[in-house]
N, C-alpha and C positions, 0 to 999 in steps of 0.2 A: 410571294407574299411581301417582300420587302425587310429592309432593316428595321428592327426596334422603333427606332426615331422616326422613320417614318410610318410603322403601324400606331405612333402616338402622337404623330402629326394629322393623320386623318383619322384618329378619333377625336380630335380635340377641334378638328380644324384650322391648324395652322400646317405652314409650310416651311418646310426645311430647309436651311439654305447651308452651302456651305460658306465656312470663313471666305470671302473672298483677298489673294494675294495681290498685293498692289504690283503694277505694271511698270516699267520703267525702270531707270538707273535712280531717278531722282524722286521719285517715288519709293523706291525699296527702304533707300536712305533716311528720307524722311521720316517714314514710319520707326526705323531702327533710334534716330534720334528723336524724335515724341517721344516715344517707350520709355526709352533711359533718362529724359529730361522731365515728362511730365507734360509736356506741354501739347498743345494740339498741334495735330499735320497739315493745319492747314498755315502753322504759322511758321513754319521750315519752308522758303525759301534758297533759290542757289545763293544770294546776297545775304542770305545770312549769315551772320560771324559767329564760329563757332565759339569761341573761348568767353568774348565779351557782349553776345547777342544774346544769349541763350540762358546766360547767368549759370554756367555750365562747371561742376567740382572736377579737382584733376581724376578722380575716381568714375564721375561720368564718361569723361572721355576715355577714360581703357575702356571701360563698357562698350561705348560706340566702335571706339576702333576692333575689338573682340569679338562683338557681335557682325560686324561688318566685314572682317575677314570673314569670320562664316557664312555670312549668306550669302557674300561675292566669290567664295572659294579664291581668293586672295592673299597676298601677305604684303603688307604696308612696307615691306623692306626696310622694317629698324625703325620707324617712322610710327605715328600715332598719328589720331585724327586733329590732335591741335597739332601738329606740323602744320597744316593747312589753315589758311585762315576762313573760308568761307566753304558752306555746304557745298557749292559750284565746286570750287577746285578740288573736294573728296570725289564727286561726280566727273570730273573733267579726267582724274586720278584712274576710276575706275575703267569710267568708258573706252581708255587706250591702253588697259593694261590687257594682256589677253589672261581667259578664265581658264 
C-alpha cells in the first residue's frame, strides 16, 4: 500500500520526491557553505574567498568548518575553514585527505 506520503501523494496527485543530496566534493561544500552563509549555491565557486567573498562572520566559519567535518567524516587538523582562502583549497583539502 505504500508510506503515508505517498498514499497522500496519490490522492492529491502529486509526487514525492526525495530530498535530493548533492554529488561531489565541491558540490557537498557548497551547499554546507549557502546553508551557514545565506546565500545561494549557485554562487559558491572554488574561487571563491571564503573570509572576504562571502562576507562571511568568524562564527559562520566554525559552522562550515563543523558541519564540514561532519559530512566529510574529517578533522581539519587544528585548522578551520578560514585557514584556507578559497572554497577550491577546503575542496582540494578534502579530496586528498582520505575519509
Amino acid at each position: 500500500m505504500g508510506n503515508l506520503a505517498d498514499q497522500l501523494a496519490a490522492k492529491f496527485g502529486a509526487e514525492t520526491q526525495e530530498k535530493e543530496k548533492p554529488e561531489g566534493t565541491l558540490a557537498r561544500l557548497a551547499l554546507i557553505v549557502a546553508e551557514a552563509t545565506g546565500r545561494d549555491v549557485q554562487e559558491i565557486q572554488p574561487s571563491t574567498r571564503l573570509r572576504d567573498g562571502l562576507g562571511t562572520s568568524s562564527l559562520d566559519l566554525v559552522e562550515i568548518t563543523v558541519r564540514t567535518e561532519e559530512a566529510f567524516g574529517v578533522e581539519l587538523e587544528g585548522r578551520t575553514v578560514a585557514d584556507f582562502e578559497t572554497v577550491g583549497d577546503v575542496v582540494d583539502f578534502l579530496d586528498n585527505t582520505s575519509r
